[in-house]
Each structure stands twice: as C-alpha cells, then as structure tokens.
DRENMARFI-276516 format. One line per field, with one value per residue: residue in three letters; residue number from 0; chain; x, y, z of N, C-alpha, C in turn. Coordinates in nm, 4 decimals. Layout:
residues N
res [Ala	...]
n [NUM	...]
chain [A	...]
n.x [X	...]
n.y [Y	...]
n.z [Z	...]
ca.x [X	...]
ca.y [Y	...]
ca.z [Z	...]
c.x [X	...]
c.y [Y	...]
c.z [Z	...]
end
This chain:
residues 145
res [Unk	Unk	Unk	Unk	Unk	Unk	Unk	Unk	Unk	Unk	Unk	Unk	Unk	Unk	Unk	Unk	Unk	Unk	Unk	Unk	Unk	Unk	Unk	Unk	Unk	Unk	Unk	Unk	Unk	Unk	Unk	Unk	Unk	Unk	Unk	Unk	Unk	Unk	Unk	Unk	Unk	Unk	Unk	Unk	Unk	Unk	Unk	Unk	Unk	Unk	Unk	Unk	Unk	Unk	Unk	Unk	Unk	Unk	Unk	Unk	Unk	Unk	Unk	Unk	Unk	Unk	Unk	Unk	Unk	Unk	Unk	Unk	Unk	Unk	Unk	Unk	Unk	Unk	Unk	Unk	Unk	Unk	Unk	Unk	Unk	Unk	Unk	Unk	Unk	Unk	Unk	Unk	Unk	Unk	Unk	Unk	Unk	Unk	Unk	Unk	Unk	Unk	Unk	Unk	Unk	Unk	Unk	Unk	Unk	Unk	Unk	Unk	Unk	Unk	Unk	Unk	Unk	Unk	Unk	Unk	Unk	Unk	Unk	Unk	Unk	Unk	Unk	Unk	Unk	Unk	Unk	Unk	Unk	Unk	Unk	Unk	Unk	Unk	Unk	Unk	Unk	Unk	Unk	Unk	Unk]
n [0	1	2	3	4	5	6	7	8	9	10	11	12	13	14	15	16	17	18	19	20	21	22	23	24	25	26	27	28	29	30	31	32	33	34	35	36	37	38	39	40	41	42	43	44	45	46	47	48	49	50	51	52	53	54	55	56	57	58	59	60	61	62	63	64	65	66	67	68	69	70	71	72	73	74	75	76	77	78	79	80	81	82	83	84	85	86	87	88	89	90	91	92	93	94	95	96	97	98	99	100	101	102	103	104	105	106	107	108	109	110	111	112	113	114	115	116	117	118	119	120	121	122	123	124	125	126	127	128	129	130	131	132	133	134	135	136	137	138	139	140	141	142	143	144]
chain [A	A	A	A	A	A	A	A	A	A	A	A	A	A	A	A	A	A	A	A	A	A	A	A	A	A	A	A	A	A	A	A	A	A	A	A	A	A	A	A	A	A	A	A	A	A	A	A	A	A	A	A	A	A	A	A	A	A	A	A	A	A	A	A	A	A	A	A	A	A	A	A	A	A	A	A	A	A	A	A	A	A	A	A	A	A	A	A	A	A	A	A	A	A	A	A	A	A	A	A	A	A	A	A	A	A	A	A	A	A	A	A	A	A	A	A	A	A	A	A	A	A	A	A	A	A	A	A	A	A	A	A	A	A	A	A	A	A	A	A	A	A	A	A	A]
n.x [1.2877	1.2676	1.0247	0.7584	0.4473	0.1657	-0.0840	-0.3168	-0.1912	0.0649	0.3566	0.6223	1.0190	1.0713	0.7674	0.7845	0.9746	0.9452	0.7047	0.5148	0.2486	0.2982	0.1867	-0.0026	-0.1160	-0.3944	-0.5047	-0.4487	-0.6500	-0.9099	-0.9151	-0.9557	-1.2091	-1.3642	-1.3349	-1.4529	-1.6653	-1.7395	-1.7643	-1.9429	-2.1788	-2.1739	-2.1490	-2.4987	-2.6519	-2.5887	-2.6444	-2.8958	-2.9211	-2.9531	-2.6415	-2.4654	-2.2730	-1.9778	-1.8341	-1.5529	-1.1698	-0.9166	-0.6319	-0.4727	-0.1785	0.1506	0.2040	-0.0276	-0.2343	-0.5236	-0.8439	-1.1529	-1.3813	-1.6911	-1.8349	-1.8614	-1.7854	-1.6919	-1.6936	-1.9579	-2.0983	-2.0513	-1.6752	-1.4546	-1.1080	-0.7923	-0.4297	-0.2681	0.0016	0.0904	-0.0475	0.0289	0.2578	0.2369	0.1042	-0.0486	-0.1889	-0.2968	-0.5411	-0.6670	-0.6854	-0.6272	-0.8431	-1.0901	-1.0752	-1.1143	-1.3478	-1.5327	-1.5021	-1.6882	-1.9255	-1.9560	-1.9892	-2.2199	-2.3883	-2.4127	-2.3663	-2.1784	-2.1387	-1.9481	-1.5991	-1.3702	-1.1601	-1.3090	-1.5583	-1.7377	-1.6391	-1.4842	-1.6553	-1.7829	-1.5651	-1.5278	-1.7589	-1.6814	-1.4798	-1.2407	-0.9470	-0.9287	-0.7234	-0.5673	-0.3772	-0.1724	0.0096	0.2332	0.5668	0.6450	0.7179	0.6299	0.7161]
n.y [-19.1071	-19.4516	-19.5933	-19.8429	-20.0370	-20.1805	-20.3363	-20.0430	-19.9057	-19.7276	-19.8205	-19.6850	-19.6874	-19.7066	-19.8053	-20.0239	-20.1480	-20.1508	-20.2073	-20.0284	-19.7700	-19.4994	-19.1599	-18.8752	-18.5326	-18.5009	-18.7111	-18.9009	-18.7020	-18.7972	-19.0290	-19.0945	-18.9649	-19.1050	-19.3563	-19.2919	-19.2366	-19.5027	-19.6803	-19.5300	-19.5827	-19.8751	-19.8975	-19.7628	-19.9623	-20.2024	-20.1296	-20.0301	-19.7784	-19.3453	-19.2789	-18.9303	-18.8214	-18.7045	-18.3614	-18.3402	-18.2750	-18.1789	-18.1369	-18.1761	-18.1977	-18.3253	-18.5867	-18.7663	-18.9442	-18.9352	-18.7949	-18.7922	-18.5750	-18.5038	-18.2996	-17.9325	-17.6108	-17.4856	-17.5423	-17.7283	-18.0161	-18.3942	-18.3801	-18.5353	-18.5284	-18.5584	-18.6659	-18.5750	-18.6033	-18.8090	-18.9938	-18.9896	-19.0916	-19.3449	-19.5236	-19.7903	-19.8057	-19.7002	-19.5389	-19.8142	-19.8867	-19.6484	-19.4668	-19.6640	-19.6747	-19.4597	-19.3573	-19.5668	-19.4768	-19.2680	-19.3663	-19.5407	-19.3383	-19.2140	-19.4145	-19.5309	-19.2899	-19.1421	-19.2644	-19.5572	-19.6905	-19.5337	-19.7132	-19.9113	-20.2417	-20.1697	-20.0002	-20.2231	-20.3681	-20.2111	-20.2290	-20.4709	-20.4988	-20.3014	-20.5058	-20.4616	-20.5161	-20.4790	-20.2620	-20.0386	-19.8350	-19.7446	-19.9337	-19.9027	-19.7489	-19.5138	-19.1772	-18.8340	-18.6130]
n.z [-13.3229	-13.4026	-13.5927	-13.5465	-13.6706	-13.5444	-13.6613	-13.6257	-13.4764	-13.4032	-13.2476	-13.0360	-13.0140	-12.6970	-12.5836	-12.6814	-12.5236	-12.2373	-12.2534	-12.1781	-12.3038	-12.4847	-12.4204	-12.4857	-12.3145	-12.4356	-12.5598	-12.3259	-12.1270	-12.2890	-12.2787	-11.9758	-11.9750	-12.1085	-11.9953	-11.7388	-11.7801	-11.8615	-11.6233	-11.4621	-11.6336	-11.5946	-11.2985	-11.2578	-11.3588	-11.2861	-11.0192	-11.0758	-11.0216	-11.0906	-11.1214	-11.1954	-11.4084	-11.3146	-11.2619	-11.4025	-11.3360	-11.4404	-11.2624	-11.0657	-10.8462	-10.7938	-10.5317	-10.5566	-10.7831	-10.8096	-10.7025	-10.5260	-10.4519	-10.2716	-10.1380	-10.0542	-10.0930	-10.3450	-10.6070	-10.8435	-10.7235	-10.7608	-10.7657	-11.0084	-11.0009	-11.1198	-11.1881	-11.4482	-11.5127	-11.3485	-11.4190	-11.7088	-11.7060	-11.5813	-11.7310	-11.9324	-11.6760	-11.5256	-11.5968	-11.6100	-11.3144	-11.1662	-11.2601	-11.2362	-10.9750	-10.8372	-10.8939	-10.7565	-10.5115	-10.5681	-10.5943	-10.4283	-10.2113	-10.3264	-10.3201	-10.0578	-9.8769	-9.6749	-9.4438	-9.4476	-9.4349	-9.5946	-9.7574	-9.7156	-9.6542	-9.8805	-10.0576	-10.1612	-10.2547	-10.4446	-10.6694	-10.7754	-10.8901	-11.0649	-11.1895	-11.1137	-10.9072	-10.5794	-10.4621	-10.2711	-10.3346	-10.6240	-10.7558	-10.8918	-10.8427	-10.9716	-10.9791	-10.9974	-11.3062]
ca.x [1.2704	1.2387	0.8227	0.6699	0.3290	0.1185	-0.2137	-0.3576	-0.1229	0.2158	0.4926	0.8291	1.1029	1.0096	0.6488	0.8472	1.1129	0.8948	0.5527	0.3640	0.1773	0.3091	0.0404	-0.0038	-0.2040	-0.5083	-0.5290	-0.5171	-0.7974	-1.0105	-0.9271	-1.0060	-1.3267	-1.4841	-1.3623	-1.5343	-1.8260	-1.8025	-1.7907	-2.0180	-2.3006	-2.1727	-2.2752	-2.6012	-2.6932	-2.5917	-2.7160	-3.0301	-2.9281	-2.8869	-2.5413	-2.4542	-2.1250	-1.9637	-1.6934	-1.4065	-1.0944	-0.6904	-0.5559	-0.4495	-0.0655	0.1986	0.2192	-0.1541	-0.3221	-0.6416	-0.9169	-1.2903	-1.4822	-1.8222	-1.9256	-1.7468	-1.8503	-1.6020	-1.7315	-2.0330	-2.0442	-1.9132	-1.5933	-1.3317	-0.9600	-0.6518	-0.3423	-0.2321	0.1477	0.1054	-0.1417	0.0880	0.4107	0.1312	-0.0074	-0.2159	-0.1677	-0.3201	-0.6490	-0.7231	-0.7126	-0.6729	-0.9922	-1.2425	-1.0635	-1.1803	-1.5104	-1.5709	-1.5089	-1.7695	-2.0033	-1.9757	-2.0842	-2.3816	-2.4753	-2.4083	-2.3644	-2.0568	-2.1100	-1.8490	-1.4430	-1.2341	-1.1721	-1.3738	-1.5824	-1.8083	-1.5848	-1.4092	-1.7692	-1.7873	-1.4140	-1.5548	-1.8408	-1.6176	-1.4055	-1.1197	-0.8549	-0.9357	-0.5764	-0.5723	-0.2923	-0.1040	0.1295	0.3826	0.6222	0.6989	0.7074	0.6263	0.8316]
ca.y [-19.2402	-19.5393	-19.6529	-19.9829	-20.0723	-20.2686	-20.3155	-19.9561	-19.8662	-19.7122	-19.8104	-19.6432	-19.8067	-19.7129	-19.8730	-20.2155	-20.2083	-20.1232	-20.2670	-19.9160	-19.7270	-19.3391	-19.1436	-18.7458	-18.5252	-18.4522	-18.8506	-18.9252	-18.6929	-18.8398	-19.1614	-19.1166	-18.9509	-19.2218	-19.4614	-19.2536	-19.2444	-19.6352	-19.6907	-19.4990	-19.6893	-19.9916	-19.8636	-19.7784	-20.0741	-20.2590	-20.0744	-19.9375	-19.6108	-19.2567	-19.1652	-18.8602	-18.7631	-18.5712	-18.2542	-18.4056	-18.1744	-18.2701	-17.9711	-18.2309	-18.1774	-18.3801	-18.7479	-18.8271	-18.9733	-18.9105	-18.7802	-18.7434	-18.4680	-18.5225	-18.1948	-17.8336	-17.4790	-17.3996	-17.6030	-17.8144	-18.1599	-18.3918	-18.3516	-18.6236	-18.4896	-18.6377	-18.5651	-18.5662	-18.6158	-18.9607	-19.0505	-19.0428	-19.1749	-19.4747	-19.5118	-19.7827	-19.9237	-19.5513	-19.5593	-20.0241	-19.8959	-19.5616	-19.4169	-19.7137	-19.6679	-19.3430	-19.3665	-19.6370	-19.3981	-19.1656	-19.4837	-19.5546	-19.1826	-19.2238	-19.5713	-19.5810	-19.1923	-19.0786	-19.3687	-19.6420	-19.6368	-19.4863	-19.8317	-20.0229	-20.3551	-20.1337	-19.9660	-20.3298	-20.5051	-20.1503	-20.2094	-20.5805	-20.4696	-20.2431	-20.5925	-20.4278	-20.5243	-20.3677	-20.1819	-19.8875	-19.7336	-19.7800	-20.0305	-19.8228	-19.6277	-19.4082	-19.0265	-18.7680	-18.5873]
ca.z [-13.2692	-13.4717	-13.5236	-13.5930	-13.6939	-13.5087	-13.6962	-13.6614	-13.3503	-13.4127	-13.1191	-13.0283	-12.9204	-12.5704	-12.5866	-12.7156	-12.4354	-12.1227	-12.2297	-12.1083	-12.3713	-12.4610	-12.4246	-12.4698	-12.2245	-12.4778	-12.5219	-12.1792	-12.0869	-12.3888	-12.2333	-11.8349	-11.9937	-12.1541	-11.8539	-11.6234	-11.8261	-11.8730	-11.5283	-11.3888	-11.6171	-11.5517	-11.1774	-11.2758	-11.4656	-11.1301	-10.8534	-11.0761	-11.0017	-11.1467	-11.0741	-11.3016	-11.4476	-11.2262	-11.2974	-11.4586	-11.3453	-11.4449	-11.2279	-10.9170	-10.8616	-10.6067	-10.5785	-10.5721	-10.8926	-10.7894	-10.5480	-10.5089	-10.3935	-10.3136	-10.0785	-10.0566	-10.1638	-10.4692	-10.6937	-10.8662	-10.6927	-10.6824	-10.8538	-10.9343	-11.0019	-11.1520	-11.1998	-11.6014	-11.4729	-11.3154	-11.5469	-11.8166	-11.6084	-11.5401	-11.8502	-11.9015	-11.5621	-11.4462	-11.6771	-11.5711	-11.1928	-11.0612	-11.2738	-11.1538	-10.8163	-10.7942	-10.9443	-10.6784	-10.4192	-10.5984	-10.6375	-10.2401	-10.1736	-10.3860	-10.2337	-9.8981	-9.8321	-9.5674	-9.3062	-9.4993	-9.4628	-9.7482	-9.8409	-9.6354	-9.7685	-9.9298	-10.1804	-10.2144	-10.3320	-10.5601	-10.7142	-10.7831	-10.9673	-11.1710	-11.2083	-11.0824	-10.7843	-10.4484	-10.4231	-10.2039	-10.3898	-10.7268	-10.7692	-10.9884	-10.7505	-11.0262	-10.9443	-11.1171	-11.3658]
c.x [1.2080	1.0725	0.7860	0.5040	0.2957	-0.0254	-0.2565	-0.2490	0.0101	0.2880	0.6323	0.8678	1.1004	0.9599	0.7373	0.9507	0.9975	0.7692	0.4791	0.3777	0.2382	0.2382	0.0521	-0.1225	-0.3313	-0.5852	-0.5657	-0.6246	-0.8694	-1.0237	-0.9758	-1.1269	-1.4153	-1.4532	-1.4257	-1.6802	-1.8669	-1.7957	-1.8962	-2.1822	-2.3095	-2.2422	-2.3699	-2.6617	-2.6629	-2.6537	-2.8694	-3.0380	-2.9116	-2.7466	-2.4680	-2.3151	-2.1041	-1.8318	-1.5971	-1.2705	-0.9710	-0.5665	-0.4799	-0.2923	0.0272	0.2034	0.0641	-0.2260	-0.4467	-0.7501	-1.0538	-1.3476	-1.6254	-1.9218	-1.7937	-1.8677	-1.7724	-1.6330	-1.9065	-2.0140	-2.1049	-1.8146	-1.4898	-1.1981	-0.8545	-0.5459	-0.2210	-0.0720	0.1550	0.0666	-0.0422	0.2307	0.3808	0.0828	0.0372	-0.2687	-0.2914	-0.5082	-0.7417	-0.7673	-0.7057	-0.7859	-1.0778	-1.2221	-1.1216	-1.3441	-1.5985	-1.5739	-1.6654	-1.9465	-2.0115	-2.0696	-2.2252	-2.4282	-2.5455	-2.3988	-2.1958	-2.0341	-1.9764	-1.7026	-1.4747	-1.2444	-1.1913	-1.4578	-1.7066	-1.7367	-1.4864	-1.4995	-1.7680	-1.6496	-1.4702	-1.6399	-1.7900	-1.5368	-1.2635	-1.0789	-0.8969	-0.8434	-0.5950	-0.4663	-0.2483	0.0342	0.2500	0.4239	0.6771	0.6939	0.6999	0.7339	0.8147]
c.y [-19.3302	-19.6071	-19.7779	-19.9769	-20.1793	-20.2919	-20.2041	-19.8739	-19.8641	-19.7245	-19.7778	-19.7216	-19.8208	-19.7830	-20.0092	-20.2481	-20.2117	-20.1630	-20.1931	-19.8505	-19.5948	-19.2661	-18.9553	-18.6787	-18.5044	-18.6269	-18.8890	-18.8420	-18.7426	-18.9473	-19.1767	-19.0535	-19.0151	-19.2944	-19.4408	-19.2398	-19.4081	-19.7007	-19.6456	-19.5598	-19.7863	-19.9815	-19.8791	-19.8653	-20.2142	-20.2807	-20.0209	-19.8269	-19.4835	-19.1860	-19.0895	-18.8178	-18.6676	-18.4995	-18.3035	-18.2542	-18.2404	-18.1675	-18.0817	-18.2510	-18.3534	-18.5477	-18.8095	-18.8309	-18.9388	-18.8615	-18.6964	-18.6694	-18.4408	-18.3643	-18.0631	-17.6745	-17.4125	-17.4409	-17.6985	-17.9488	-18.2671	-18.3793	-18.4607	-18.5179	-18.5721	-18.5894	-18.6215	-18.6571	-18.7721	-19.0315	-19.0760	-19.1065	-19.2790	-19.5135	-19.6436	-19.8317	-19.7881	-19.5737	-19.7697	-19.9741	-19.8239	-19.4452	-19.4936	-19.6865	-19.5310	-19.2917	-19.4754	-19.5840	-19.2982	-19.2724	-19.5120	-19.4571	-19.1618	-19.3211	-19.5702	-19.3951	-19.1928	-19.1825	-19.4931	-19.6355	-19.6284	-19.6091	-19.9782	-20.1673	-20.3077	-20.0819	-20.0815	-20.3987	-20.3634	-20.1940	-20.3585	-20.5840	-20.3761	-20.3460	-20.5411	-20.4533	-20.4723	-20.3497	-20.0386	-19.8243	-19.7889	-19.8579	-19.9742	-19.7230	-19.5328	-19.2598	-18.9684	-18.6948	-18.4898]
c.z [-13.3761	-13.4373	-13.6021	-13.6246	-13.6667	-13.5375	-13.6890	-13.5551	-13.3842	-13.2774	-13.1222	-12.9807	-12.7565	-12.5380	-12.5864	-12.6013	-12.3441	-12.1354	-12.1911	-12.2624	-12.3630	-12.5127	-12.4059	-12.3831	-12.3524	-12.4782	-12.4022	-12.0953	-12.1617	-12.3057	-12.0848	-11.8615	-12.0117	-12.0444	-11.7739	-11.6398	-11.7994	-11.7551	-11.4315	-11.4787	-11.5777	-11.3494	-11.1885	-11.2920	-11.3702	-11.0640	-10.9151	-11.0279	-11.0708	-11.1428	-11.2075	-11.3145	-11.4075	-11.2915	-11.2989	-11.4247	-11.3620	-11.4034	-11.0899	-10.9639	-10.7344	-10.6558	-10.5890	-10.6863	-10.8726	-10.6995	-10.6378	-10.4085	-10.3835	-10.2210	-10.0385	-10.0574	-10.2858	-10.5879	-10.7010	-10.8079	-10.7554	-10.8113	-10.8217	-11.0258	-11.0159	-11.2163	-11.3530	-11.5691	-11.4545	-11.3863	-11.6560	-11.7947	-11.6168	-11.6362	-11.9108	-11.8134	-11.4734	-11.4786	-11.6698	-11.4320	-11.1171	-11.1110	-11.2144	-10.9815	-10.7478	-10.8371	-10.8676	-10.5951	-10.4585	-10.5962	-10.4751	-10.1769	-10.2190	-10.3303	-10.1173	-9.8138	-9.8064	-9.5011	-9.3844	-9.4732	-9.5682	-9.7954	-9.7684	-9.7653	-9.8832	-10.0936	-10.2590	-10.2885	-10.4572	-10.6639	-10.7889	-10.8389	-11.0869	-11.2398	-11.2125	-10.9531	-10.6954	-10.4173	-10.3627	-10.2687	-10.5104	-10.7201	-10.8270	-10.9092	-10.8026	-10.9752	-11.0566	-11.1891	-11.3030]
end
C-alpha cells in the first residue's frame, strides 16, 4: 500500500479515503490506557476524589465495545473491559467516546454508588465533565470483523 507523510504520521491510502486512523492492537491498548488514565484524573481533579485505576482487560468479545464491572468475585475491582475488535473497526471515533463513556460509568459508581440509572443524569453531568457527548451507544454501526 502506497504511504504518505504527514509531518511525523505516515497514512495509507485507506486512512486518506475514509478519514479513520489504522491502528494495530498493541497501539490501541497503549492508547485506551493512557485515556483511561487521563480521564480518570481529570475526575479526580473535579470531584476531589481518589478514584484509582482500575483492571484494564481487552478480552470482551461480541458486539459490545465496552463494559464496567464494579462488584463480582473473579476478579480485582472494579474492572473496565473492551473489546480490541471494535476498537480498531472504530478507531478514533472508539478511543473520543466509548473509553470516557465507560470510565463515566466507573466515575458514577464511585460518586453516587448503585442508586443512579445506567445512563441516567448523573452519568450525563459525568460525560460533560469528561467534555464528551452523552451517547448511550456508538454511533458507528460497524461490526466486528
């Protein structure tokens, strides 16, 4: 595939037709790592709270990008989960809004506890402090490969 140079950023002809970013899985965990880090201070630094980096896992299969786990017995909690596949189908539409979307869910649970909807106005004023959309789902109806 033919590559361009864009200041330090090489693009395929892909990238230049379709305007999404192609992105390998070791990248895209580097990258929902630090977002989840830079979200969850931006929390803190908010709310004045401790909330601690929770168990990063990229084992989540199926059509769902994402999901938080804040109480169980199989694991350290809480744990968020995403799923590499969509992520990079989505990519960088995946990493703008379904990491803070799920780190707002994890950010609710620490706040407010259990009592809140899923995506009641609680996780909409968190999503708004992340300066991200309140979208209950992903806009890209892609599927996975």
């Amino acid at each position: 595939m033919s590559k361009k140079k864009n200041g330090n950023v090489q693009l395929d002809l892909f990238e230049a037709l379709s305007g999404k970013v192609a992105v390998d899985r070791e990248r895209a965990r580097a990258d929902i790592v630090k977002k989840v880090d830079r979200c969850i201070r931006l929390l803190n630094e908010e709310w004045g709270m401790n909330i601690e980096m929770p168990e990063l896992r990229f084992d989540l299969k199926g059509a769902h990008a994402g999901q938080v786990i804040t109480e169980g017995s199989d694991a350290l909690f809480p744990v968020l989960r995403f799923n590499l596949a969509v992520a990079i189908a989505n990519w960088p539409d995946f990493l703008e809004t379904t990491v803070p979307h799920e780190v707002a869910h994890l950010g609710v649970h620490a706040k407010w506890g259990r009592r809140p909807r899923v995506h009641g106005r609680e996780w909409k004023a968190t999503m708004a402090t992340l300066g991200v959309p309140a979208k209950r789902c992903a806009s890209d109806s892609s599927t996975t490969p």
